[in-house]
Rosetta silent file (secondary structure, phi, psi, omega in degrees, C-alpha in Angstrom):
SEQUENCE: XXXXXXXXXXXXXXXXXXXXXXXXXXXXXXXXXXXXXXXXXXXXXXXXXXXXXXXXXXXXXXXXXXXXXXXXXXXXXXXXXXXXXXXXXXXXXXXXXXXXXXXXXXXXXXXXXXXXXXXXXXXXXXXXXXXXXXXXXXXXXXXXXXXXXXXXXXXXXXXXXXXXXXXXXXXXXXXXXXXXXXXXXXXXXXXXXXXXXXXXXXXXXXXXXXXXXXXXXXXXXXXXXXXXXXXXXXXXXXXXXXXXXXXXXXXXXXXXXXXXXXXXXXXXXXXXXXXXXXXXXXXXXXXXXXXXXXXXXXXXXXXXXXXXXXXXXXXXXXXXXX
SCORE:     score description
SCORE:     0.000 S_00000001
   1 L     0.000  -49.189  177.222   30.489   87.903   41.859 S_00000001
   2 H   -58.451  -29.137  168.808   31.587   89.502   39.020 S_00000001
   3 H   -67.516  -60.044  170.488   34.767   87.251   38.684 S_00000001
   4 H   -30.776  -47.079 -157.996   32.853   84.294   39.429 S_00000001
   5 H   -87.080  -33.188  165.809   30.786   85.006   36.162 S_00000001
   6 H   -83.577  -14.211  147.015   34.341   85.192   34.218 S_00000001
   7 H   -38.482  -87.606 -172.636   35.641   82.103   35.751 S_00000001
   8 H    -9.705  -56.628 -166.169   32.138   80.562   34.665 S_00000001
   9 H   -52.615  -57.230 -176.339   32.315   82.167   31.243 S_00000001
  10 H   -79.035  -20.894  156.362   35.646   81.097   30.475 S_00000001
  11 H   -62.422  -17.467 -168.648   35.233   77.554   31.505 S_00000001
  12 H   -76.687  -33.911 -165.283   32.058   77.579   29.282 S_00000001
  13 H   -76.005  -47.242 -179.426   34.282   78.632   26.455 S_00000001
  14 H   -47.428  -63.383  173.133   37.009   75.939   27.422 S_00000001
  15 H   -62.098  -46.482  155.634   34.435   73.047   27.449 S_00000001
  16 H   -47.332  -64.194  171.809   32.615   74.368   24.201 S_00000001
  17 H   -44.626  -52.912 -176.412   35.854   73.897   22.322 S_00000001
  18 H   -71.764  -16.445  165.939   36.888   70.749   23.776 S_00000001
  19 H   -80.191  -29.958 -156.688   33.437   69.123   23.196 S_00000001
  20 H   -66.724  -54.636 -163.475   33.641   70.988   19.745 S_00000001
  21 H   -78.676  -21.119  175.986   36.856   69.190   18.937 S_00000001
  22 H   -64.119  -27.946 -179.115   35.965   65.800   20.466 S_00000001
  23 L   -82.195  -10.355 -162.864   32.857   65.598   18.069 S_00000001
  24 L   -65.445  159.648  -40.855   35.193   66.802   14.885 S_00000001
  25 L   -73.942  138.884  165.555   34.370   65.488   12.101 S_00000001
  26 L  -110.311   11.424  178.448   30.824   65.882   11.756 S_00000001
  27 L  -154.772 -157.860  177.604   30.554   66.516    8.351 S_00000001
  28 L   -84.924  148.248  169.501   32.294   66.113    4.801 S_00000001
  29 L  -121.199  139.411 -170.042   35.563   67.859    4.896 S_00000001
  30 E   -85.391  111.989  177.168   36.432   69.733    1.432 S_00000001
  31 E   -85.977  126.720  177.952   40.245   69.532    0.261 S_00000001
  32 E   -80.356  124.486  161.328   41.006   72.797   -2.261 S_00000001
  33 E  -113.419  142.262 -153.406   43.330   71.857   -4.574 S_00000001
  34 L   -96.442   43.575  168.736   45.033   74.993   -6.549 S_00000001
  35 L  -149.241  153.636 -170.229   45.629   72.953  -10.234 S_00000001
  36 L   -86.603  169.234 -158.438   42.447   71.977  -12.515 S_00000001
  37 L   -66.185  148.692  176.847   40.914   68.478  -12.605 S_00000001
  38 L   130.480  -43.924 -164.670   43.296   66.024  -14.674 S_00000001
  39 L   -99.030 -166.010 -148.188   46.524   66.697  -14.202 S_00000001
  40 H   -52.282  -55.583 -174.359   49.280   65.342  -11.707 S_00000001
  41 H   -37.309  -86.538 -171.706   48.406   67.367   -8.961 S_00000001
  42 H   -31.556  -61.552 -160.996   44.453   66.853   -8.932 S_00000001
  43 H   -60.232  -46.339  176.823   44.847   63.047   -9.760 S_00000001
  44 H   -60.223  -66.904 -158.655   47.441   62.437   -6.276 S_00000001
  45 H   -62.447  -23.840  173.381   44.654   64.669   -3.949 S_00000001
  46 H   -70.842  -70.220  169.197   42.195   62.345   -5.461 S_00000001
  47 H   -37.428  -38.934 -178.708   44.108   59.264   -4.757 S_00000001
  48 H   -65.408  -26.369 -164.826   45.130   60.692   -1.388 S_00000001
  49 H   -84.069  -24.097  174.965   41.257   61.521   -0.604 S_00000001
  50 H   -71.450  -65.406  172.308   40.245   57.823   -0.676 S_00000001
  51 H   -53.800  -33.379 -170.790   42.822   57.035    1.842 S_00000001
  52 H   -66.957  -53.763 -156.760   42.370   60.342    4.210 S_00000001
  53 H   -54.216  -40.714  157.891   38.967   59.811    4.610 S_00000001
  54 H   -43.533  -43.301  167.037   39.180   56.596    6.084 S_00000001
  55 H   -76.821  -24.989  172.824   41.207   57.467    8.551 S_00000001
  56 H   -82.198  -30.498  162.705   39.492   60.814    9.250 S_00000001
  57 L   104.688    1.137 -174.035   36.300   59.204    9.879 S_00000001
  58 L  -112.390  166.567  161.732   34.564   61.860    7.311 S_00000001
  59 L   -76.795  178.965  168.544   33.889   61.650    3.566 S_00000001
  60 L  -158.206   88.556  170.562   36.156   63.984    2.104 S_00000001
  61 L   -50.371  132.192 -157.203   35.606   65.806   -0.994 S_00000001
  62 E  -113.313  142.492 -170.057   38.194   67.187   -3.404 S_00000001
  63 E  -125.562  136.358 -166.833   37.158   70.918   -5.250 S_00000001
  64 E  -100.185  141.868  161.018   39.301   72.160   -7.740 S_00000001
  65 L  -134.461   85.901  165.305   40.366   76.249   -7.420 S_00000001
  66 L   -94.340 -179.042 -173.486   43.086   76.878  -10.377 S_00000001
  67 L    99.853  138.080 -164.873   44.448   79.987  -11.610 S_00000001
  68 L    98.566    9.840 -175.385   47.096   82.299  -10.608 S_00000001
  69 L   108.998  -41.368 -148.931   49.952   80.601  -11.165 S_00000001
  70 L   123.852    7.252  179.020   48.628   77.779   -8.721 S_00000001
  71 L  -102.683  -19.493  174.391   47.947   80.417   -6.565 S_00000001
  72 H   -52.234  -75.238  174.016   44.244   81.093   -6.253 S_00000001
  73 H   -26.844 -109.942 -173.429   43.627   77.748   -4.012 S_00000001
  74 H   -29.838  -45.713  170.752   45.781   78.891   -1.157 S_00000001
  75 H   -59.372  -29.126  170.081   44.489   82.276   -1.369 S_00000001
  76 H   -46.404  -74.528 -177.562   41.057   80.716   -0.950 S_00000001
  77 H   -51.134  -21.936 -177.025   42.199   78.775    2.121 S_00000001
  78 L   -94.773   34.303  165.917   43.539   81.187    3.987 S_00000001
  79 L  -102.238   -5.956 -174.072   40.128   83.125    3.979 S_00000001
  80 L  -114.316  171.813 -128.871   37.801   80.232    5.214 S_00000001
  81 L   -93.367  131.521  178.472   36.794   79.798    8.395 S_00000001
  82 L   -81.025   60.038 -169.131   39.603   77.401   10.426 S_00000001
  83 L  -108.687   13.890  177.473   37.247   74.990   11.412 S_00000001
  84 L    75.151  -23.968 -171.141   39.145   71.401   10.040 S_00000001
  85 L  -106.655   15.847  148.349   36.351   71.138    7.285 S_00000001
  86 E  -113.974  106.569  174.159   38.121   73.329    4.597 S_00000001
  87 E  -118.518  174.283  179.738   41.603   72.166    4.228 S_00000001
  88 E  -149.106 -160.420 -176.356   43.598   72.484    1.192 S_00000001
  89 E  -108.914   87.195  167.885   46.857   71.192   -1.084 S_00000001
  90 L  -108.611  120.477 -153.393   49.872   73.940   -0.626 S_00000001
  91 L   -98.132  145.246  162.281   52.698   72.914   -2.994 S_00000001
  92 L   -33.795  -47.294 -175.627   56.203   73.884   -2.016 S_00000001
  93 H   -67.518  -40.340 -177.795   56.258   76.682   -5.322 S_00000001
  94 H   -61.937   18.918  178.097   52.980   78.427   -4.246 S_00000001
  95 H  -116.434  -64.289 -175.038   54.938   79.006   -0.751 S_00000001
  96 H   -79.816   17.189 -168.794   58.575   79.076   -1.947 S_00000001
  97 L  -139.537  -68.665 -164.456   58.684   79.984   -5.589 S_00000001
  98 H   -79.990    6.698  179.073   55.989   81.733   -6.792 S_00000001
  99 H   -82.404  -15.469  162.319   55.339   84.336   -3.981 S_00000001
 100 H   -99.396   -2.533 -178.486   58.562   86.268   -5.455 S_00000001
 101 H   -83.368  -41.574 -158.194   57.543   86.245   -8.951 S_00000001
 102 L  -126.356  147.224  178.779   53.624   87.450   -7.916 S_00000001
 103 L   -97.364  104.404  156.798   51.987   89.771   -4.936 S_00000001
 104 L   -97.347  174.385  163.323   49.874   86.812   -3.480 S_00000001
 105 L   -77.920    0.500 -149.808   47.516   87.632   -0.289 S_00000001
 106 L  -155.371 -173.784 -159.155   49.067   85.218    1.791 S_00000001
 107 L  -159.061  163.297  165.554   52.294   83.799    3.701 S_00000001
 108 H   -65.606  -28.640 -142.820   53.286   80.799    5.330 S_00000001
 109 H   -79.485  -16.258 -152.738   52.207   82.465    8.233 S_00000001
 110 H  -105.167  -13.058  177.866   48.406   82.141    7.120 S_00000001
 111 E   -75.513  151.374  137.595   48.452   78.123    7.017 S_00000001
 112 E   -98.473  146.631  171.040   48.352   75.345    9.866 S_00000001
 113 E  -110.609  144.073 -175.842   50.184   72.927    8.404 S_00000001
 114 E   -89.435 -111.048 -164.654   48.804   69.055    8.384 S_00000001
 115 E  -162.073  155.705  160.681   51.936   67.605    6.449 S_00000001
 116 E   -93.935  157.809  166.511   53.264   66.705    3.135 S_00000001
 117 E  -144.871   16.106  154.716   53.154   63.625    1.594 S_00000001
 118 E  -155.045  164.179 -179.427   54.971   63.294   -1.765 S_00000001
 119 E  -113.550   84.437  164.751   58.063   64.926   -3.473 S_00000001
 120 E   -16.088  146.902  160.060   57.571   65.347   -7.721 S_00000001
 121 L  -110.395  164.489 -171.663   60.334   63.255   -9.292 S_00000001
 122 L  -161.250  124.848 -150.006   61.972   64.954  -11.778 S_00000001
 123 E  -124.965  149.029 -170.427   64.269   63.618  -14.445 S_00000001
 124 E   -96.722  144.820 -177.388   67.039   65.511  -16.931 S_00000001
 125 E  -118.106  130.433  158.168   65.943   64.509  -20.426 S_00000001
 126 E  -119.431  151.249  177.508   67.909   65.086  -23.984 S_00000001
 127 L   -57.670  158.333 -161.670   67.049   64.232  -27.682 S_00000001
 128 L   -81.458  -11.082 -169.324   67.576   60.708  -28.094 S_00000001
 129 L  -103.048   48.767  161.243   69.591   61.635  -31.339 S_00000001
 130 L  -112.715  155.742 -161.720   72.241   63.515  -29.436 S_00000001
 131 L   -89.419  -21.946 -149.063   75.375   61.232  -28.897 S_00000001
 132 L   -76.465  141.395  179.140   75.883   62.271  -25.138 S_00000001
 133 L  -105.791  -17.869 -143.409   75.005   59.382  -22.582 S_00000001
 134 L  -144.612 -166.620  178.012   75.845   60.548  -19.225 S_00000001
 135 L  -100.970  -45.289 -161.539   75.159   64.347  -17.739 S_00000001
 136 H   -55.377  -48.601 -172.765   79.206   64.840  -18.280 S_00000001
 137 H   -48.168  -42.012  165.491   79.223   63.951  -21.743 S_00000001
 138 H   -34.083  -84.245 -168.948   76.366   66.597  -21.683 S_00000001
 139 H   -60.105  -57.581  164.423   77.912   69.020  -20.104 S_00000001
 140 H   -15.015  -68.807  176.650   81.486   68.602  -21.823 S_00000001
 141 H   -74.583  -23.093  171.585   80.274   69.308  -25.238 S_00000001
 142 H  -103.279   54.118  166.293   78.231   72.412  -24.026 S_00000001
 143 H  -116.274  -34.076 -168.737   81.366   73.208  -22.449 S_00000001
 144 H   -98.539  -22.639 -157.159   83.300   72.785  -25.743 S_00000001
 145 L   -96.456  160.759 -150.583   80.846   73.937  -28.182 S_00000001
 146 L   -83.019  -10.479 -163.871   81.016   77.584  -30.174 S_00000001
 147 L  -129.586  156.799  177.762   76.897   77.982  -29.511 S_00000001
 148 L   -78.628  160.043  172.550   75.174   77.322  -26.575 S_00000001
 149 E   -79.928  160.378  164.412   73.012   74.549  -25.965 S_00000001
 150 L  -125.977 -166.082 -173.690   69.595   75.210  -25.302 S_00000001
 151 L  -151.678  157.118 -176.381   67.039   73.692  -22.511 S_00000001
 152 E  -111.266  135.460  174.176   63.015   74.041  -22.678 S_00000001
 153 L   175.991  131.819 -175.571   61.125   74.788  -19.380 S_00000001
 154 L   -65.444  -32.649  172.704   57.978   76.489  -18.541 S_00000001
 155 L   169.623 -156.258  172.248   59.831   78.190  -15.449 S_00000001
 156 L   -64.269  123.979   42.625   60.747   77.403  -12.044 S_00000001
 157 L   -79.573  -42.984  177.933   62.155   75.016  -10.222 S_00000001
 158 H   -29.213  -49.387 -158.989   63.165   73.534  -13.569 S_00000001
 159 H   -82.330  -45.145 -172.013   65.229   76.600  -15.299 S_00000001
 160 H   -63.343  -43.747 -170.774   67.268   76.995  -11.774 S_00000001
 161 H   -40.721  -38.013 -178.768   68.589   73.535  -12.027 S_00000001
 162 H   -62.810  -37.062 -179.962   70.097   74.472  -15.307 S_00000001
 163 H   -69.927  -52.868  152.884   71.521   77.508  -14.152 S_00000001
 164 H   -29.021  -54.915 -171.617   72.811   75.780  -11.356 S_00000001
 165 H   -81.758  -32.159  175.370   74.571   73.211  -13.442 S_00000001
 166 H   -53.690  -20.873  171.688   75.682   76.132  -16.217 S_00000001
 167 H   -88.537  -32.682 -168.696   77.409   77.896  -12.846 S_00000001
 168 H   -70.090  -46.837 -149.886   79.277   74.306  -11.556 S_00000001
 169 L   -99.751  -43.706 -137.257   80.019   73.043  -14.647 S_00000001
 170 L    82.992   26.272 -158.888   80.789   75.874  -17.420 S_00000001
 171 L   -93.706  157.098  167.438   78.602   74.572  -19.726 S_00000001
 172 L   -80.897  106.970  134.658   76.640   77.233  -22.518 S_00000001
 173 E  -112.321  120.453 -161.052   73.070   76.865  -21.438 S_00000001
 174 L  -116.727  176.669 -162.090   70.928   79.407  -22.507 S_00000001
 175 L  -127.954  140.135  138.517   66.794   78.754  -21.712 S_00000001
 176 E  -115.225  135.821 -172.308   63.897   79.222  -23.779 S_00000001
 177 L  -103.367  139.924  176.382   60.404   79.000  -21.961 S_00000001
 178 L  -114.979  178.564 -169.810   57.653   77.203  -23.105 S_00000001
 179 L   -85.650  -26.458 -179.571   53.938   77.359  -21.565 S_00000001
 180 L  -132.526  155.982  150.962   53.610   73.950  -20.197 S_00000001
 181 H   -38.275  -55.226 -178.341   55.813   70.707  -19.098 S_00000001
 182 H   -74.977  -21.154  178.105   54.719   68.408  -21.816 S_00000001
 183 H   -72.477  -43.759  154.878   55.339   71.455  -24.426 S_00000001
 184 H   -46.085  -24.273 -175.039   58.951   71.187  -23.314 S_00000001
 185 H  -100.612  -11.332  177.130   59.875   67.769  -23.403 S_00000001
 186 H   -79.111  -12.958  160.688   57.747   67.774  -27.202 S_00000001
 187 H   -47.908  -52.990 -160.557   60.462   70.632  -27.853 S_00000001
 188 H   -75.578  -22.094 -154.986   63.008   68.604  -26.597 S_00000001
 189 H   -92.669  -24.868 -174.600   61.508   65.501  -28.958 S_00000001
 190 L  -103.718   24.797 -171.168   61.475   67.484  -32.216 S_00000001
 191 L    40.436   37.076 -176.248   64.779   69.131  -31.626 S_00000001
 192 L   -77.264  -14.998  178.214   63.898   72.899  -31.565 S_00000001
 193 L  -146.808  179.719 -162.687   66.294   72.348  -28.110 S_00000001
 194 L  -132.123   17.610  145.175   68.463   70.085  -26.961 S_00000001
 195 E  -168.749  178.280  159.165   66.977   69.371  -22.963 S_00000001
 196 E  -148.238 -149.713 -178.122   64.903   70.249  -20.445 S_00000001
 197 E  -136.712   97.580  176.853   63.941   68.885  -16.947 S_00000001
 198 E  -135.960 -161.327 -170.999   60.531   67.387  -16.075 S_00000001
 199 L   -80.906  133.472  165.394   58.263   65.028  -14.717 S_00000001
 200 L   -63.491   -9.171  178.678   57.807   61.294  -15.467 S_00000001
 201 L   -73.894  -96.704 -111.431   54.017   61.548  -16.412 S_00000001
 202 L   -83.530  -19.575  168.183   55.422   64.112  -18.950 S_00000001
 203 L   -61.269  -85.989 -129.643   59.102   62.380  -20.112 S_00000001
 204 L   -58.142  -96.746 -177.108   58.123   58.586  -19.755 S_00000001
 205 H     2.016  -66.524  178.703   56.037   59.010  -23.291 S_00000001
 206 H   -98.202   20.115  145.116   58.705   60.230  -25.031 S_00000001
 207 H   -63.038  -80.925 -170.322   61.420   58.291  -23.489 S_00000001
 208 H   -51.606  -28.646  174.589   59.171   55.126  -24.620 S_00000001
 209 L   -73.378  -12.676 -174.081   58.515   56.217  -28.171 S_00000001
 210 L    60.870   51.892 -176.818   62.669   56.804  -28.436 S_00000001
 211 L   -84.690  -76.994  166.309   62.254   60.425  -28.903 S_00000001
 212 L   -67.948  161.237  170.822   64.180   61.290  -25.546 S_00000001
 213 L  -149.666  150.177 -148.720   66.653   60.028  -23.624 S_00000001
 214 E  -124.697  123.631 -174.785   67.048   60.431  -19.911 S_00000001
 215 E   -81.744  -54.676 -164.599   70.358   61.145  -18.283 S_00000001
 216 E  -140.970  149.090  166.101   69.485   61.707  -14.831 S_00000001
 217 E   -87.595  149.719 -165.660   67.272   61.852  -11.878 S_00000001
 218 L  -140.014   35.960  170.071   67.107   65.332  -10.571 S_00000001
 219 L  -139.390 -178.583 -166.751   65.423   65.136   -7.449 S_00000001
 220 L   -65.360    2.324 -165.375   67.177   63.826   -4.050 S_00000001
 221 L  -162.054  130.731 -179.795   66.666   59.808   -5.127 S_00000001
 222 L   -43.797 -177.249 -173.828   66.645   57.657   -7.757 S_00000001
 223 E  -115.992  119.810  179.003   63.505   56.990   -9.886 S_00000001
 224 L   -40.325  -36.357  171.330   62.127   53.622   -8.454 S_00000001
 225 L   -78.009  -44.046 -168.715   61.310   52.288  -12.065 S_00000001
 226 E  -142.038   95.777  159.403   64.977   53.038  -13.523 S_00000001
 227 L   -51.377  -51.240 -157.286   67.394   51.902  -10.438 S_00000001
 228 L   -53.812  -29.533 -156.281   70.158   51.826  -13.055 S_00000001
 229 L  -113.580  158.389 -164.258   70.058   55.637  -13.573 S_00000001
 230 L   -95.430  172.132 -168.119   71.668   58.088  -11.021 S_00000001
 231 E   -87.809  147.298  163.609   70.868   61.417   -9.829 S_00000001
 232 H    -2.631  -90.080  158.734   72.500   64.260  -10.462 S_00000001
 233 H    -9.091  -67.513  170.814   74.457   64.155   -7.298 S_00000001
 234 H   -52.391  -42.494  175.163   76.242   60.762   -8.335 S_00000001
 235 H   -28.335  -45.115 -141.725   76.600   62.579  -11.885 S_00000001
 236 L   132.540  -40.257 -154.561   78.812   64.560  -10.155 S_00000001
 237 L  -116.778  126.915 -154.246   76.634   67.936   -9.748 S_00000001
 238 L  -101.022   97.544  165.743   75.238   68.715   -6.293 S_00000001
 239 L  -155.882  134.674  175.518   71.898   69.911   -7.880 S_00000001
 240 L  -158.068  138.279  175.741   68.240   69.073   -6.967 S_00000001
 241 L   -83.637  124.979  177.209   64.995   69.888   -7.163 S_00000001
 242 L  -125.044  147.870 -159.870   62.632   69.910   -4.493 S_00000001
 243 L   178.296  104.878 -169.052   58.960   70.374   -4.853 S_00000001
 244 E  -106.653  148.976 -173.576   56.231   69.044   -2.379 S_00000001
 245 E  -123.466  116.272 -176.428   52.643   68.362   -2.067 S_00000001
 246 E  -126.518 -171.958 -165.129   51.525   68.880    1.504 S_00000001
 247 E  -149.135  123.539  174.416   47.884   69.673    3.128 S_00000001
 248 E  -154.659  174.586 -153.241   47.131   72.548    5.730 S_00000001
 249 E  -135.330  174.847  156.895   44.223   74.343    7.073 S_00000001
 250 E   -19.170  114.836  128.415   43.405   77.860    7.736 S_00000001
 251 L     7.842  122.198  121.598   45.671   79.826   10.680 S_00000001
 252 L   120.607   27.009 -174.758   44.195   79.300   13.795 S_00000001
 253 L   -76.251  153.825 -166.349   42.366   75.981   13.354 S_00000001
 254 L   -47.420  153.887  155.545   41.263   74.430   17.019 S_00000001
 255 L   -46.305  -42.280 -168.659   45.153   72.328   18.205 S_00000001
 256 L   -86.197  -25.975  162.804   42.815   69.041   18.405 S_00000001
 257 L  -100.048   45.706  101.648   41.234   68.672   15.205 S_00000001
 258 L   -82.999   -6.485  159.982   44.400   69.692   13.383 S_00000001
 259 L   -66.053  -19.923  168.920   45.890   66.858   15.463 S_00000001
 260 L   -71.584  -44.077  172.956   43.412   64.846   13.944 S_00000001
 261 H   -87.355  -53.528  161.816   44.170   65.477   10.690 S_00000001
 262 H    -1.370  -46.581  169.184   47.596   65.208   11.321 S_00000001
 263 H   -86.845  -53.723  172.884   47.162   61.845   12.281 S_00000001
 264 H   -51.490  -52.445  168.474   44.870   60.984    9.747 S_00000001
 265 H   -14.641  -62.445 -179.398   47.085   62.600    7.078 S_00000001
 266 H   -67.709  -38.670  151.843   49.946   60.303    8.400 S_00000001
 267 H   -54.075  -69.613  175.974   48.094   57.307    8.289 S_00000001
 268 H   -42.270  -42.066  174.454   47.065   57.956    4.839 S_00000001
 269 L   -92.109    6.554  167.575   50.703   58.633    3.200 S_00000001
 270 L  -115.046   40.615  158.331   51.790   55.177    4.965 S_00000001
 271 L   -85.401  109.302  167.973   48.958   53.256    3.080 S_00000001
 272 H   -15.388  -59.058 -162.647   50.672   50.542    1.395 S_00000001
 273 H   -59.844  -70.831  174.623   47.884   51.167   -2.156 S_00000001
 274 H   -15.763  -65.637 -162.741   48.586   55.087   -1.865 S_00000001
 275 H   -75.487  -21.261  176.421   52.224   54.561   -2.195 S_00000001
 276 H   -64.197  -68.827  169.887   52.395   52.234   -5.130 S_00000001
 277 H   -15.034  -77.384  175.459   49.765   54.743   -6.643 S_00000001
 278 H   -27.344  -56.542  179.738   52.107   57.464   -6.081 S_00000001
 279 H   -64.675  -84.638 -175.683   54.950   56.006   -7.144 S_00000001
 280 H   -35.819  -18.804 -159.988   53.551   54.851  -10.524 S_00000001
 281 L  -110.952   86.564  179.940   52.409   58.493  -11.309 S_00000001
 282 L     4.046   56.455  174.185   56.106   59.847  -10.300 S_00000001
 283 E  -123.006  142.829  153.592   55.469   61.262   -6.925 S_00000001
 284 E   -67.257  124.662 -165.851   57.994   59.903   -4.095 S_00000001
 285 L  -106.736   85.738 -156.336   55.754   59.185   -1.494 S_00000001
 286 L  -116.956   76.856 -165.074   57.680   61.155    1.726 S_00000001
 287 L   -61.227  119.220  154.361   55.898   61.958    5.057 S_00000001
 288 E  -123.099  148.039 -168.420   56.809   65.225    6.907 S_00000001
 289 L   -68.933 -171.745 -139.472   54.457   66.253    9.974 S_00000001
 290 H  -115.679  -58.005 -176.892   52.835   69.405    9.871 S_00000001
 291 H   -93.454   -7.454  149.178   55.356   71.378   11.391 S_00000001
 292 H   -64.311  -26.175  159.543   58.729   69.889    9.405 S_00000001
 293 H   -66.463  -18.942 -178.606   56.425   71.070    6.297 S_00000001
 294 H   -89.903  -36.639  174.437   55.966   74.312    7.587 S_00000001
 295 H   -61.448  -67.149  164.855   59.457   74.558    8.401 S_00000001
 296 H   -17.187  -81.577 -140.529   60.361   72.990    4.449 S_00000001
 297 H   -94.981  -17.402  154.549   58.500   75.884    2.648 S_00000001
 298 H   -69.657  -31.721 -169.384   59.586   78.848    5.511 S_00000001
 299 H   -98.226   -1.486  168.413   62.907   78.184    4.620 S_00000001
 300 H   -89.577   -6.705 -162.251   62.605   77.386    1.323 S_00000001
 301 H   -85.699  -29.210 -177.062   60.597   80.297    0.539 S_00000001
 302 H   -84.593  -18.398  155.532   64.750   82.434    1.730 S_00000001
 303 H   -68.582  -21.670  170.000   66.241   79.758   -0.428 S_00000001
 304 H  -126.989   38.711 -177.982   65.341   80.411   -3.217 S_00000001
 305 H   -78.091  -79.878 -175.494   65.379   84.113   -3.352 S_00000001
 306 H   -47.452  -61.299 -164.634   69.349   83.957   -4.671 S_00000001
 307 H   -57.941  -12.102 -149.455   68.656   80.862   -7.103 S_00000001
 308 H   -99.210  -26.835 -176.132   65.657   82.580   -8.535 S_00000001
 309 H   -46.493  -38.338  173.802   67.740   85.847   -9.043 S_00000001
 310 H   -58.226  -18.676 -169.409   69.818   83.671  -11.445 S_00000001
 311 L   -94.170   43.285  173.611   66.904   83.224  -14.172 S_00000001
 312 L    33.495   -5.325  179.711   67.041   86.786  -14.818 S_00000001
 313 L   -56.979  139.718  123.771   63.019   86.916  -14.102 S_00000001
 314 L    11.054  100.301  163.849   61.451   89.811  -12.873 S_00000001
 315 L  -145.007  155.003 -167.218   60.911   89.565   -8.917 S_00000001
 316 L   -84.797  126.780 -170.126   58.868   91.364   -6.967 S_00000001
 317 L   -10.583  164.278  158.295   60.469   92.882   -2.991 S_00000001
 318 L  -115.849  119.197 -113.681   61.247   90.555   -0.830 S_00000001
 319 L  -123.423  113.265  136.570   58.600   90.404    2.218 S_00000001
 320 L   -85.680  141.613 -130.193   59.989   88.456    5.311 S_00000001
 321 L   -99.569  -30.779 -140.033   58.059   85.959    6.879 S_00000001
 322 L   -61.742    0.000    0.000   59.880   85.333   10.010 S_00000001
């Protein structure tokens, strides 16, 4: 008898879930995103939120958590309840970057992951009143010259690329950090330095105004708007940045409603509007499933242990995930 009533019990549990998950969503589901309303970040989870919802069958509401680096928002998420209606935005650096600079609460380990769905583009920039045309010509003279060049960047991933090319090449780069992206490339426009590496929201201004001038793409693909200019890689220099915007829920959300979102996600990053969108604001519009994203940001978080060592920062033990 007594078995009987745990047979009973446990089918009771088994059918509660599976009715639980067949009914998902029943309500608005909230996306966290860990950067405040405005910028790149916010403005894609917004765009993205129009498309998810459709496909999720829920409204879906986007809540801003900044602070920390970019880290507060994931620390949020992994604390609410893994129930599909708090999901959130976990960028490659809050998995892979900034967890050796800072003692977060969390791990990959504390995520489900739904998937990414864009890559940042990321372009090498110089003053336009420098003679150099190419990355070599770049690199040549601060190969040749008695002082170093310098490059503007708020921190990482930008500042490894440099180091990276300053180890390939031989070039004098030395770094000075500024507090934001756009404070670097106005560095780079009034010639307190002579490059940095950023974003097309924050270049494309001063590109158009003929401040800057932009040698290269610096992510894995050209930049869709300027075909003509090549990436690093073709440069010559096997250097790239990578740095993803993906979506994941809580540890231990039900299999069938993160299968849900999963799908919906995936729907949503092939929408035709979405990708132009994307695209116009420099994001690469890239699908990876929920577990190739999880995979991305475990192994990127032991990848970049050695590159980060080069920028002479500060880093805090190194905690393995596996």
């Amino acid at each position: 008898m007594k078995i009987l009533s745990i047979l009973l019990c446990c089918a009771s549990v088994a059918f509660g879930t599976q009715a639980y998950a067949s009914q998902y969503p029943e309500k608005e589901v909230q996306v966290v995103v860990n950067y405040g309303a405005g910028g790149v970040t916010d403005v894609a989870t917004r765009l993205l939120a129009k498309s998810f919802e459709k496909h999720l069958g829920a409204p879906v509401v986007v809540v801003n958590r900044p602070g920390g680096q970019a880290t507060l928002g994931p620390a949020f998420l992994s604390r609410q309840k893994p129930d599909g209606y708090t999901v959130g935005i976990i960028t490659y650096s809050a998995i892979a970057i900034t967890p050796h600079l800072l003692e977060v609460p969390y791990t990959v380990k504390d995520f489900d992951f739904i998937g990414g769905f864009g890559r940042y583009r990321y372009g090498l920039a110089i003053n336009a009143d420098l003679p150099y045309k190419s990355v070599k010509e770049f690199v040549e003279a601060a190969k040749a010259s008695d002082k170093p060049f310098f490059f503007g960047v708020p921190g990482a991933p930008n500042n490894i690329a440099f180091f990276e090319l300053a180890n390939l090449s031989g070039a004098k780069l030395e770094q000075v950090l500024y507090k934001s992206g756009s404070e670097s490339v106005g560095a780079v426009a009034s010639n307190q330095v002579h490059a940095t590496i950023q974003t097309p929201s924050e270049i494309t201004p001063f590109v158009q105004s003929g401040k800057v001038r932009l040698l290269a793409s610096v992510s894995p693909d050209r930049w869709h708007d300027l075909p003509d200019m090549p990436t690093m890689n073709e440069a010559g220099y096997n250097i790239q940045i990578e740095s993803w915007l993906g979506l994941a829920a809580p540890a231990g959300t039900p299999h069938n409603v993160l299968n849900h979102l999963e799908k919906a996600l995936e729907a949503a990053a092939n929408d035709p509007d979405l990708i132009e969108k994307l695209n116009n604001m420099g994001i690469d519009p890239v699908w990876l499933s929920g577990d190739g994203y999880a995979k991305k940001l475990a192994d990127g978080y032991k990848e970049m242990r050695p590159l980060l060592e080069q920028t002479g920062q500060p880093l805090i033990e190194f905690k393995p995930v596996d």
